[in-house]
DRENKENU-784916 format. One record per residue: x, y, z of N, C-alpha, C in turn; residue in one letter. Coordinates in steps of 0.2 Angstrom, whole numbers, padded with zeros to 4 digits, always signed. Layout:
<pts>
XYZXYZXYZa/...
</pts>
This chain:
<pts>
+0037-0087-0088+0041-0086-0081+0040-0079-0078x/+0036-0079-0072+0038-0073-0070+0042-0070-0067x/+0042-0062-0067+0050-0057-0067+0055-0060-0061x/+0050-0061-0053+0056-0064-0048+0056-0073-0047x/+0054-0075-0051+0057-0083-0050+0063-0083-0048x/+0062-0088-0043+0069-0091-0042+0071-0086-0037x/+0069-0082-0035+0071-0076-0028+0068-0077-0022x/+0072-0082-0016+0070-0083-0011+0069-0077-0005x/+0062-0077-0004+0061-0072+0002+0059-0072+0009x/+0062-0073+0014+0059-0072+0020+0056-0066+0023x/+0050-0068+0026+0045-0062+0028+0042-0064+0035x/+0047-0061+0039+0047-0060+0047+0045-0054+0050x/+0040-0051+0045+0036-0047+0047+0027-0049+0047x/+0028-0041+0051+0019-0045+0053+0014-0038+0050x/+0006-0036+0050+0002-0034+0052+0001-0030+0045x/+0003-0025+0042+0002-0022+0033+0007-0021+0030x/+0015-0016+0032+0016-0016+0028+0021-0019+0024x/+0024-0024+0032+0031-0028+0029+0024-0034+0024x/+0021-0038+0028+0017-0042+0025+0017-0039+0016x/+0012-0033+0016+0013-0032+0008+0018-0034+0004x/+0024-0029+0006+0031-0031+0002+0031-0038+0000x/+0029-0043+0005+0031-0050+0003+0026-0052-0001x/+0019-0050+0001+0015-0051-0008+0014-0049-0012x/+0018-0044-0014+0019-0040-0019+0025-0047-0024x/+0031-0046-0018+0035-0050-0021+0032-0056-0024x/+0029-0061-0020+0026-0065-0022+0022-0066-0028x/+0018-0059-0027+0016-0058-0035+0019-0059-0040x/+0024-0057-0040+0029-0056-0045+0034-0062-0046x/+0032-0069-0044+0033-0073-0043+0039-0077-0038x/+0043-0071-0035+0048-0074-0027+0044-0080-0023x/+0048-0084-0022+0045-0088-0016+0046-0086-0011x/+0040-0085-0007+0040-0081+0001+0039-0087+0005x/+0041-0086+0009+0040-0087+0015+0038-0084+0023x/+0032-0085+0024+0030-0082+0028+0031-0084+0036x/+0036-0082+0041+0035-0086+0049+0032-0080+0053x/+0027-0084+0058+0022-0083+0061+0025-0087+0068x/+0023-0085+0075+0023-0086+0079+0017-0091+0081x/+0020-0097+0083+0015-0103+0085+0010-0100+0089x/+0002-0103+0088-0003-0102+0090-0004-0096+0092x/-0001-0092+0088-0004-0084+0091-0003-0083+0082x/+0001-0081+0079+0001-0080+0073+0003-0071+0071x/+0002-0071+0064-0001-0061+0063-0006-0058+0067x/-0004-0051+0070-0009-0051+0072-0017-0050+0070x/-0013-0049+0062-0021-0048+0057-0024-0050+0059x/-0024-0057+0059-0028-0065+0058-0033-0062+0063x/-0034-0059+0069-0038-0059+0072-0044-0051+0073x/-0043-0050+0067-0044-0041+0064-0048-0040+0062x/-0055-0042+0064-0061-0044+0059-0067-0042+0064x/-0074-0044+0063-0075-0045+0057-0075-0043+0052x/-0076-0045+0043-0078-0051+0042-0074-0056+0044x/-0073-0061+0043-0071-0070+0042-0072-0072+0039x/-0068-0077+0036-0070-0081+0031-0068-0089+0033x/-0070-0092+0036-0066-0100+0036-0062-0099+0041x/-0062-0094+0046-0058-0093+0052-0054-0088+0053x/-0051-0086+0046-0046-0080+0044-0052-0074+0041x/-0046-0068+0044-0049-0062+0044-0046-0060+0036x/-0053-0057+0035-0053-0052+0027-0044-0047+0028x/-0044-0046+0032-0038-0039+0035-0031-0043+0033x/-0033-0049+0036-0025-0052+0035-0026-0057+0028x/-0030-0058+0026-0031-0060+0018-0028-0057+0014x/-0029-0048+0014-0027-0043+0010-0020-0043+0009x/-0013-0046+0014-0009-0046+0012-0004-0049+0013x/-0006-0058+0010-0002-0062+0012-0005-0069+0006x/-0007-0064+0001-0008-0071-0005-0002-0072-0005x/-0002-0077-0011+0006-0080-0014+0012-0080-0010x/+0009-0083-0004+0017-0085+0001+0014-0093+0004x/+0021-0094+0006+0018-0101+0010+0021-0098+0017x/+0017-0103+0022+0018-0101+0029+0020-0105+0035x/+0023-0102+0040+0027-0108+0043+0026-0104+0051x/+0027-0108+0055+0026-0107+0063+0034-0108+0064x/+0037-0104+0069+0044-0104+0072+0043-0099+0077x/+0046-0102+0084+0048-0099+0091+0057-0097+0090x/+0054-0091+0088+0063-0089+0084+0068-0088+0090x/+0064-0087+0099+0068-0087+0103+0073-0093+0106x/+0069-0099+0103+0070-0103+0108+0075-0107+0104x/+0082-0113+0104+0088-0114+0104+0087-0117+0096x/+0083-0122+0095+0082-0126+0090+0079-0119+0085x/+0074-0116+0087+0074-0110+0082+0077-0108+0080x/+0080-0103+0086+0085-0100+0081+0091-0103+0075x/+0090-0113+0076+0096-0114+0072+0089-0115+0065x/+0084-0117+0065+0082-0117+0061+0079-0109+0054x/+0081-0104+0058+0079-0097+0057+0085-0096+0054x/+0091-0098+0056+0097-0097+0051+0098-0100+0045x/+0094-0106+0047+0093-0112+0040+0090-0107+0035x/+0086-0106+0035+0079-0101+0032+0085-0093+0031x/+0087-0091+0035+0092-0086+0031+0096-0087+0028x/+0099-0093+0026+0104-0095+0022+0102-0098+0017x/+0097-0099+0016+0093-0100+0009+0088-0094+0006x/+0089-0089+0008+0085-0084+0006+0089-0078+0004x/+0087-0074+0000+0090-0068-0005+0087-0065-0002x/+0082-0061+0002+0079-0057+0003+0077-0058+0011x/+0076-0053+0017+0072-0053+0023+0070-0048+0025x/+0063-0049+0025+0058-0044+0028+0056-0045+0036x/+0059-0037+0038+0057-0037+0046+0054-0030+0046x/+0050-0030+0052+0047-0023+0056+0050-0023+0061x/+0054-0024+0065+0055-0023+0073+0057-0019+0072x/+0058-0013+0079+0061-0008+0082+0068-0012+0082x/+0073-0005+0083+0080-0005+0083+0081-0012+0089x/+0080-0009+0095+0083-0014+0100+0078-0020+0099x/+0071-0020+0097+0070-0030+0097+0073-0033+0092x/+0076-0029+0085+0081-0033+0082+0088-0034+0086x/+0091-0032+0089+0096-0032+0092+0095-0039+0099x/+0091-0035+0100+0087-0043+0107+0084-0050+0102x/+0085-0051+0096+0083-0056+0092+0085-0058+0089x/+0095-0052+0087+0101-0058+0084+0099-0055+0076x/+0095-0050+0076+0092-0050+0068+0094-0042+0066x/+0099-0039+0066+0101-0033+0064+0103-0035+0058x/+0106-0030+0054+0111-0031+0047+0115-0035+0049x/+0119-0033+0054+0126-0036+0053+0124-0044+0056x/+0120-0044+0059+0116-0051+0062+0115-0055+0057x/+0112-0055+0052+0109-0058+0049+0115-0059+0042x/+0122-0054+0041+0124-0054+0035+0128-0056+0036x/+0129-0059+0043+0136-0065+0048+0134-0072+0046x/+0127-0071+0044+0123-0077+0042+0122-0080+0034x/+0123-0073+0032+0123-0075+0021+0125-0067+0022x/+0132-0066+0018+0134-0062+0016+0131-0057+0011x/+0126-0060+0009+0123-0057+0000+0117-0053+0002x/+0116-0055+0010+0108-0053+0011+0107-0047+0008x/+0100-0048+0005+0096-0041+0006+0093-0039+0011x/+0093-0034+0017+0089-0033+0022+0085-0029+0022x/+0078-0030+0023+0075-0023+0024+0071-0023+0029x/+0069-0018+0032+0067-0017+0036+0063-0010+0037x/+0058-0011+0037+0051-0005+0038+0048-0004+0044x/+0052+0003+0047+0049+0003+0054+0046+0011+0054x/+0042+0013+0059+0040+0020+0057+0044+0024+0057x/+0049+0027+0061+0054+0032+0062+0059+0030+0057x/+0062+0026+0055+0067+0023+0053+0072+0020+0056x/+0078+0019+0055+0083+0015+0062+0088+0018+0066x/+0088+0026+0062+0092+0031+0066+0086+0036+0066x/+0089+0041+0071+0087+0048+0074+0085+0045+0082x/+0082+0051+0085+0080+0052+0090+0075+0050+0093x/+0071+0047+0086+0063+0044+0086+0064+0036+0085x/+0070+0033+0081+0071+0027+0080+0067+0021+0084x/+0066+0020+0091+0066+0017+0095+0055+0017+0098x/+0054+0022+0094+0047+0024+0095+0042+0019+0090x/+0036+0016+0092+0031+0013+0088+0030+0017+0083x/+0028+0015+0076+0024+0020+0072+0019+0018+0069x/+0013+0018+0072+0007+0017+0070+0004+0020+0064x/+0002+0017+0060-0001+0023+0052-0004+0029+0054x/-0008+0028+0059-0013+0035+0061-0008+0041+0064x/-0003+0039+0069+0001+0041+0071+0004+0043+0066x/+0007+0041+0059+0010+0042+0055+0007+0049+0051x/-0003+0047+0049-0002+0052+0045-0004+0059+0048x/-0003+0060+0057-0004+0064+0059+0003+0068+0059x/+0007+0064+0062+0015+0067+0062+0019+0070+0055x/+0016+0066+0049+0019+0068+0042+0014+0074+0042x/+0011+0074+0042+0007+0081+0039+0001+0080+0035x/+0000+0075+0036-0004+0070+0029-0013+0073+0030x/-0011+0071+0038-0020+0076+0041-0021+0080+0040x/-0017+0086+0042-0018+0092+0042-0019+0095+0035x/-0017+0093+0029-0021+0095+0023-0027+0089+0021x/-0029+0087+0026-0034+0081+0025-0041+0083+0030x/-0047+0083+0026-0053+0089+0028-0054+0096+0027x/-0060+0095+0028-0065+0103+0026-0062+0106+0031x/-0059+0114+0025-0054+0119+0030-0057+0122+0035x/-0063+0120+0039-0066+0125+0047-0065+0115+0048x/-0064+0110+0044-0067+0104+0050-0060+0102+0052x/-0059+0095+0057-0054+0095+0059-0051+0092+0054x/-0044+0088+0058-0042+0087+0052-0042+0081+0052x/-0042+0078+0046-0046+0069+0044-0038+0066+0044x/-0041+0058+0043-0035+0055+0042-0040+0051+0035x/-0036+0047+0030-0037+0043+0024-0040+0038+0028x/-0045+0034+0022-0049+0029+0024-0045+0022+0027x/-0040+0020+0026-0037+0016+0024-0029+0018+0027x/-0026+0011+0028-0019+0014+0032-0015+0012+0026x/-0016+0020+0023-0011+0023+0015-0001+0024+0020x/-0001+0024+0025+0006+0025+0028+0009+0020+0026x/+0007+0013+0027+0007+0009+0027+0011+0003+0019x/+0005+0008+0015+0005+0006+0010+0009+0007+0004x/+0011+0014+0005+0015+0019+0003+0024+0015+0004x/+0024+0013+0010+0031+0014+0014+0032+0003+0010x/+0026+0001+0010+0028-0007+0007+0029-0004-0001x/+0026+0001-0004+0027+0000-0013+0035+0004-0013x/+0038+0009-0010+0044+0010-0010+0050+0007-0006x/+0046+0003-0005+0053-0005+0000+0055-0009-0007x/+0048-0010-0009+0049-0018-0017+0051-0014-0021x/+0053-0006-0023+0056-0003-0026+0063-0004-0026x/+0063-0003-0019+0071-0003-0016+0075-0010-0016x/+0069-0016-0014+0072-0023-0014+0073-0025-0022x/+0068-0022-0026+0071-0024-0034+0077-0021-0037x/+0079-0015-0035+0084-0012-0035+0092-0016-0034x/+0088-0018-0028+0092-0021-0021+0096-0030-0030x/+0090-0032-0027+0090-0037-0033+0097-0038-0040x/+0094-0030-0044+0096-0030-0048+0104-0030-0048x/+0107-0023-0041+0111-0022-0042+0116-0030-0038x/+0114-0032-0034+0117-0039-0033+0118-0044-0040x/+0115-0043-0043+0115-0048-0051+0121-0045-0052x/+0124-0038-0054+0128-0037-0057+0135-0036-0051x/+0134-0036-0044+0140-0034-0039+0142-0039-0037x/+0137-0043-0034+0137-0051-0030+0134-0048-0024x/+0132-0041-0022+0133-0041-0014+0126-0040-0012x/+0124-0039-0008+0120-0040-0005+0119-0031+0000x/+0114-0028+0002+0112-0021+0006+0108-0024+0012x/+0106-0015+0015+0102-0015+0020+0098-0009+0017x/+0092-0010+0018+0087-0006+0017+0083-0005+0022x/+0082+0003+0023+0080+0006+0030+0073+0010+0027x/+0069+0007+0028+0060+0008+0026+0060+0014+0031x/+0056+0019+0032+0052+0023+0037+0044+0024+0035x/+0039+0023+0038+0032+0024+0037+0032+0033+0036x/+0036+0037+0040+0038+0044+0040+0039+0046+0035x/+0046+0044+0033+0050+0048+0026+0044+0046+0020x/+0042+0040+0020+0039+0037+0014+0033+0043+0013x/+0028+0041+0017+0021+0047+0018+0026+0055+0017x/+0030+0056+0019+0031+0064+0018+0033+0064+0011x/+0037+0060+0008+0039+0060+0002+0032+0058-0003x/+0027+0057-0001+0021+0053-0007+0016+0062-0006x/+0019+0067+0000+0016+0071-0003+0018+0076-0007x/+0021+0073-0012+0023+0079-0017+0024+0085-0017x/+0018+0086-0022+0017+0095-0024+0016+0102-0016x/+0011+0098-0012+0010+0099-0006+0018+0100-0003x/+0020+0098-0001+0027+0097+0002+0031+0102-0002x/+0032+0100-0009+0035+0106-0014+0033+0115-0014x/+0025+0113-0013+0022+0120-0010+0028+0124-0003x/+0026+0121+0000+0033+0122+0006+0037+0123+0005x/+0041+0119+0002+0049+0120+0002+0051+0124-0002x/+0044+0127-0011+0048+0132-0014+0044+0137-0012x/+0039+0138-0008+0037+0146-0008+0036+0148-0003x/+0039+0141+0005+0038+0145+0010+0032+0146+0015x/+0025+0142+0012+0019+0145+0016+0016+0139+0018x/+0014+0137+0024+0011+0132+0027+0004+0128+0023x/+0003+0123+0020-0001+0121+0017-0007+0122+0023x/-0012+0121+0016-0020+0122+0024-0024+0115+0019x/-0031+0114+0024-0033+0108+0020-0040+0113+0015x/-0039+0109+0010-0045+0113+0006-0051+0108+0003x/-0051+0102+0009-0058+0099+0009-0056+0094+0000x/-0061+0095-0002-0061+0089-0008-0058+0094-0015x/-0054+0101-0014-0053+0106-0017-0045+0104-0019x/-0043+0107-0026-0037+0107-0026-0030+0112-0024x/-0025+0113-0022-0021+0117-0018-0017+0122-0024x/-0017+0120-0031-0014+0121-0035-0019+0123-0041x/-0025+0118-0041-0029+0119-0048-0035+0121-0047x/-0039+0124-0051-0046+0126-0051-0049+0129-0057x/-0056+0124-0058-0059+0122-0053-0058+0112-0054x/-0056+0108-0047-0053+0104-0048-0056+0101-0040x/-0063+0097-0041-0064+0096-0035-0073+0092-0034x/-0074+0090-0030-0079+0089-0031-0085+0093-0027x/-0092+0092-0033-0097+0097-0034-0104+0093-0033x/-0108+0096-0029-0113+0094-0030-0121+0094-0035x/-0122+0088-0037-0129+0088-0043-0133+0088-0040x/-0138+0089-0042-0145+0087-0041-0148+0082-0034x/-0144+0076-0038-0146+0072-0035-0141+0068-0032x/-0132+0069-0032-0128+0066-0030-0120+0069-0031x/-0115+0067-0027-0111+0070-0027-0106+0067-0035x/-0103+0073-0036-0100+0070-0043-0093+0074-0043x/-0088+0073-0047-0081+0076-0046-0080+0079-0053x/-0075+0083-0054-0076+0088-0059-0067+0091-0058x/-0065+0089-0065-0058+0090-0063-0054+0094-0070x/-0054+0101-0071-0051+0104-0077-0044+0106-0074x/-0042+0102-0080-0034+0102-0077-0027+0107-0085x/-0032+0110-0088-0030+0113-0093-0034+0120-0094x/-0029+0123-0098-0036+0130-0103-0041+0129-0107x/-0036+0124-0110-0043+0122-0115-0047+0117-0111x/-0047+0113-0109-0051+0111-0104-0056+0113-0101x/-0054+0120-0098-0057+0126-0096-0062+0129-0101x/-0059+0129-0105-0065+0133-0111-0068+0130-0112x/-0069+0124-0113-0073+0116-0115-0078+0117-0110x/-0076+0118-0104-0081+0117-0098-0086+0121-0098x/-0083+0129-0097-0088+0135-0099-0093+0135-0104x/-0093+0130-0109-0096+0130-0114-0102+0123-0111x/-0100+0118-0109-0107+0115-0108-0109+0116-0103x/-0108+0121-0096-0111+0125-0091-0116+0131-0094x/-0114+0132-0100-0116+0137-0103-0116+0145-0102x/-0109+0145-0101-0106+0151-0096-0101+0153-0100x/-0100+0152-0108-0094+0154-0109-0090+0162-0106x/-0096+0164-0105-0094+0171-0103-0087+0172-0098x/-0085+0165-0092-0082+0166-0088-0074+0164-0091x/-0075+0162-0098-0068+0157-0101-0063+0165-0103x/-0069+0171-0104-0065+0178-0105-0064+0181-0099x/-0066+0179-0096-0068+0185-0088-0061+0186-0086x/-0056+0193-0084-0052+0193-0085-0050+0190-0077x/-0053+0190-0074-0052+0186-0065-0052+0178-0066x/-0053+0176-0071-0053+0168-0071-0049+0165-0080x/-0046+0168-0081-0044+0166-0088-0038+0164-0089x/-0034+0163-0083-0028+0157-0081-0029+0156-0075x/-0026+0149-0075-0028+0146-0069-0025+0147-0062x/-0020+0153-0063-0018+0156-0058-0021+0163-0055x/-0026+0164-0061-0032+0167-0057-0037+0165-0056x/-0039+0160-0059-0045+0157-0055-0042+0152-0048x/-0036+0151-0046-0032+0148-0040-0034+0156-0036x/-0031+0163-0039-0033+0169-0034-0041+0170-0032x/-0045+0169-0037-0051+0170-0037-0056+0162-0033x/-0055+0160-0031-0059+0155-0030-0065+0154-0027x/-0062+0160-0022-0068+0160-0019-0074+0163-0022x/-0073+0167-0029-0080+0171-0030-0081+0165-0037x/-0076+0162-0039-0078+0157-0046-0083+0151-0044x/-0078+0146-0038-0083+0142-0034-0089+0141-0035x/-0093+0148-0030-0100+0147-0029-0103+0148-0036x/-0101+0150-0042-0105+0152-0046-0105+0144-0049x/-0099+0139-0050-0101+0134-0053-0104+0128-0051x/-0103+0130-0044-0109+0125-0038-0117+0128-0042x/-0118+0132-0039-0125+0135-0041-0128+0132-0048x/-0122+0132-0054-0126+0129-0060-0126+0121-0058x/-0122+0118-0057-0120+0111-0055-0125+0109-0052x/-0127+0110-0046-0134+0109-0042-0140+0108-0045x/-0141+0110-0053-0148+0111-0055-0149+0105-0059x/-0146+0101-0060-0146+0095-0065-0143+0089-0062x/-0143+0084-0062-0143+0077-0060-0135+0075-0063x/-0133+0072-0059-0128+0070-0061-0126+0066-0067x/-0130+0061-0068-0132+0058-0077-0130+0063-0081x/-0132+0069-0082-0131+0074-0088-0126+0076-0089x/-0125+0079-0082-0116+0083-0082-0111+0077-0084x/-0111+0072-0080-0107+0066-0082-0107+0065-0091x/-0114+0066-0093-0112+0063-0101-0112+0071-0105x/-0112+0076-0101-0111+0080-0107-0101+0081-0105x/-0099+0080-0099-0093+0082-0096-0090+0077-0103x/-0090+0071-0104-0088+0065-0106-0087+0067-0115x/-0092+0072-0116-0094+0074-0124-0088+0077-0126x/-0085+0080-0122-0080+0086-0123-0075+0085-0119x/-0074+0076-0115-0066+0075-0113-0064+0078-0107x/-0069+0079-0102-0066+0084-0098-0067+0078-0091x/-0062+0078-0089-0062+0072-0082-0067+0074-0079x/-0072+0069-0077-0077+0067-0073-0079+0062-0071x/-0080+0060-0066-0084+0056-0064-0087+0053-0056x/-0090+0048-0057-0095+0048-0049-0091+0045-0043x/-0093+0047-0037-0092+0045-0031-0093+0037-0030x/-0090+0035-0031-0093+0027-0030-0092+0025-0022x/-0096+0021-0022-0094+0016-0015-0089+0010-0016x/-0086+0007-0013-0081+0001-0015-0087-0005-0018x/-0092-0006-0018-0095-0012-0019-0096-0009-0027x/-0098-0003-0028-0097-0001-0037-0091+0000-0038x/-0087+0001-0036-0081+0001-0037-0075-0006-0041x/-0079-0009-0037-0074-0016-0037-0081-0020-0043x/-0086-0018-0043-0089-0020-0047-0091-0018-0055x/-0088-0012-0053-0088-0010-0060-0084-0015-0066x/-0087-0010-0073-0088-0016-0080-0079-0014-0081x/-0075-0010-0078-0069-0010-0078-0064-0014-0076x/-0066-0015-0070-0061-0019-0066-0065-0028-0067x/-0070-0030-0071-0073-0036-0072-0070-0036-0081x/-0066-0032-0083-0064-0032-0087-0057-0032-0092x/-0053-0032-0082-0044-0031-0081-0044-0040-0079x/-0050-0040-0076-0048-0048-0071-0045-0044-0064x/-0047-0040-0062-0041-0039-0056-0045-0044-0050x/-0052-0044-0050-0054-0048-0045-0053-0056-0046x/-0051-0061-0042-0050-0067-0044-0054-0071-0037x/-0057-0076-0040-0060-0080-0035-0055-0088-0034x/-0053-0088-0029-0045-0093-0025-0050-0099-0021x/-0049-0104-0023-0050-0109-0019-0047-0108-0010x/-0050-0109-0007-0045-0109+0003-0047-0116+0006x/-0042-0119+0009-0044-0124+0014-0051-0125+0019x/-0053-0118+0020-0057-0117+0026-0064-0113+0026x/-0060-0109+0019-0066-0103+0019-0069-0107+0011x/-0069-0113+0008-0069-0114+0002-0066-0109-0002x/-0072-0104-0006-0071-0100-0010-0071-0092-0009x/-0066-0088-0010-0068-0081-0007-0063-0077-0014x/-0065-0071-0015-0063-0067-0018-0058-0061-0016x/-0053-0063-0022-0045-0057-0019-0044-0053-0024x/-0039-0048-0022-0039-0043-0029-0031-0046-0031x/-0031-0046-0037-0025-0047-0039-0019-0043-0037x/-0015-0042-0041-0008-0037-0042-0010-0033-0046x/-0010-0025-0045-0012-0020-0052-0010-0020-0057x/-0003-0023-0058+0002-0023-0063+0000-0029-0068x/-0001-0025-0074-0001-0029-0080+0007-0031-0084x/+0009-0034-0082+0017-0038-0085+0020-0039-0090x/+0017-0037-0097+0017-0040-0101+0011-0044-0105x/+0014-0050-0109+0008-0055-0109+0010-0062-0102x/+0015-0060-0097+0015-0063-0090+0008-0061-0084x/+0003-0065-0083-0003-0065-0078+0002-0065-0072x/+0001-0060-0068+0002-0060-0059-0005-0063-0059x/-0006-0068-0057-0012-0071-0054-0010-0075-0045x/-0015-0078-0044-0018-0077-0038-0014-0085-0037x/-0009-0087-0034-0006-0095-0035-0008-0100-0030x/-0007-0094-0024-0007-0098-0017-0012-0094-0013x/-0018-0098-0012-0019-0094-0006-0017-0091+0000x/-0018-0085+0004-0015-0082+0009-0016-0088+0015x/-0011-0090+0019-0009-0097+0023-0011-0098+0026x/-0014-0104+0029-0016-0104+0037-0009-0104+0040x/-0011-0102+0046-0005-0102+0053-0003-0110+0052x/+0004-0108+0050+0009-0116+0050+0006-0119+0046x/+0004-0120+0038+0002-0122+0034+0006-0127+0030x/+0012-0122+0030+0019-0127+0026+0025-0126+0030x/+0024-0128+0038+0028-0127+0041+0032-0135+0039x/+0031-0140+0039+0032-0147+0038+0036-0147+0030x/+0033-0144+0026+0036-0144+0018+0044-0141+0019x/+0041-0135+0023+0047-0131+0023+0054-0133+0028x/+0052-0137+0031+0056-0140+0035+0060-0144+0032x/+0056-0150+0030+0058-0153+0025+0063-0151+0021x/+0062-0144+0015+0066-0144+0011+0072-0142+0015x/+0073-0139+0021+0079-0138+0022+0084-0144+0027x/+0080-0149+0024+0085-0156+0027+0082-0160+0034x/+0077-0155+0036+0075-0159+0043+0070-0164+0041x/+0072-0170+0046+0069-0176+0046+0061-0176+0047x/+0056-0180+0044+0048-0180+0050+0050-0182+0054x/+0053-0186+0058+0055-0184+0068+0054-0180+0069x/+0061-0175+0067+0063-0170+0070+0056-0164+0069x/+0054-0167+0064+0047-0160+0064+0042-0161+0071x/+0042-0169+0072+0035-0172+0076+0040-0167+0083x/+0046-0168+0085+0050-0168+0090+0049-0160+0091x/+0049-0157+0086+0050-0149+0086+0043-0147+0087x/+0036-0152+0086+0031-0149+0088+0028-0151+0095x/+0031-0155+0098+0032-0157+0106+0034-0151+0107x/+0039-0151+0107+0043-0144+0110+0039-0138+0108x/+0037-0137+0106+0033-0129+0102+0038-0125+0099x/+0043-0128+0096+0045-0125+0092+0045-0123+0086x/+0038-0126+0082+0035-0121+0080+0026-0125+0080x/
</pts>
């Protein structure tokens, strides 16, 4: 059995991060429920290329293990249906800004007039109070507002953003924190919360140490490129023939290293012989370990770094990445049967559970896939489904 059997979830969110939430959840074996807007859908689905079978790779990525359904939640018949669907559910995931929940009847108070016990959450960029509450929050927008870019790039370059919308990401793994949380304490109270997600708060709090730099010493972080703010040397270095990373995160560590660069000399050197002076000294330690690093192939460094335990290792692209003898060795990748796309490949859930598999149950949905099932269970007739689909209600 896995851990959320039996925990009904609606996920009236759309594009990364509510979506995640709900197939995390799903993972973990909740029954989601996914509602989509008739004939238009998430916006993902249209996010590509690639494609597979008509759906886009982008909206693959976060809507395994749900079933999915089409509903016009404005229109009369909707909305009665959308309460049906709240009132069988433990759990509701939204993204809207403050007033489109208010203009959709789907606030806290909206929804817990509806089932008292609800769990509410909602992941929106600003959060639901302040000044900014009412403002979009796009990832990019996020990870320049948090501070996330500005210590992100080469300290004369600009400032970067992450490959990947991490805002996003970041603010879905502490909601299923919160909704688990949420979970638990309902087992033991009966009641039911709201949960106020912000893409903001999440990303400033995912930057630790960096942020902690600030609050305990006062000095504005700067970016220090692929360099560490706090350790050194802890960063990546160039080989011969390719970039590689190199990360001594101890003394001894340190003295290990000096030894197969062949430098012991630098492990006594009194400007580099705590790591608080090689943080003061960088700038003149640095060039010296570039300069040996440079002269030999990265194969070498890698199997001597490896001899002596000292973290290293190579720059992968995502196709070595995902194809390494590691990740072919966890099972994270799984090959899913689709309606459309026949056979495509998805990454599981990271979390090892036990001897319970999170695997891969349900393919990510087609638009309105178990609209008809779903109906169903909640007592409506197939008339009424044929009559709902004249109407476009869903």
């Amino acid at each position: 059995m896995k851990p959320l059997e039996g925990v009904k979830v609606l996920d009236l969110s759309r594009v990364l991060a509510g979506p995640t939430v709900g197939m995390i959840l799903g993972d973990l074996g909740a029954d989601v429920i996914k509602v989509e807007k008739p004939g238009v859908g998430d916006e993902t689905r249209g996010w590509g290329p690639p494609f597979a079978g008509g759906e886009s790779a982008y909206y693959m990525c976060a809507n395994k293990n749900k079933r999915g359904m089409t509903l016009d939640m404005k229109s009369k018949e909707g909305r009665e249906i959308l309460e049906k669907l709240i009132r069988n559910s433990d759990v509701v995931i939204l993204n809207f800004l403050p007033d489109v929940l208010k203009g959709l009847k789907l606030t806290y108070e909206d929804v817990k007039s509806i089932r008292e016990d609800i769990i509410w959450a909602c992941i929106t960029g600003f959060g639901l109070t302040g000044p900014k509450a009412n403002k979009p929050g796009y990832d990019v927008l996020i990870q320049g507002i948090s501070g996330l870019m500005s210590i992100t790039g080469e300290p004369e370059g600009e400032p970067m953003k992450v490959g990947v919308a991490i805002c996003d990401v970041l603010t879905a793994l502490y909601t299923v924190i919160a909704i688990e949380a949420a979970i638990i304490r309902k087992n033991k109270t009966g009641e039911g919360t709201i949960i106020d997600s912000s893409l903001l708060e999440s990303t400033i709090a995912s930057l630790v140490n960096v942020a902690s730099n600030y609050l305990v010493g006062g000095k504005i972080p700067k970016r220090y490129g692929n360099a560490h703010p706090n350790i050194v040397p802890y960063q990546v270095f160039r080989a011969h023939d390719q970039y590689i990373i190199i990360a001594v995160g101890n003394e001894e560590q340190w003295k290990r290293f000096c030894k197969v660069i062949e430098r012991e000399d630098l492990a006594f050197d009194p400007r580099f012989e705590s790591n608080a002076k090689r943080l003061a000294n960088r700038d003149i330690l640095i060039p010296i370990i570039e300069e040996i690093i440079l002269e030999k192939d990265a194969e070498y460094w890698l199997a001597k770094l490896e001899e002596v335990r000292i973290p290293a290792g190579p720059i992968n692209t995502v196709d070595k990445a995902i194809e390494d003898e590691q990740i072919h060795a966890r099972g994270f990748v799984e090959e899913v049967a689709h309606p459309t796309a026949g056979r495509v490949r998805l990454m599981r859930n990271p979390i090892h559970f036990g001897d319970i598999i999170l695997d891969i149950y349900r393919h990510p949905p087609l638009l309105g896939e178990h609209t008809q099932e779903i109906l169903l269970e909640l007592g409506y007739r197939l008339d009424d489904v044929k009559a709902f689909k004249r109407k476009g209600v869903i």
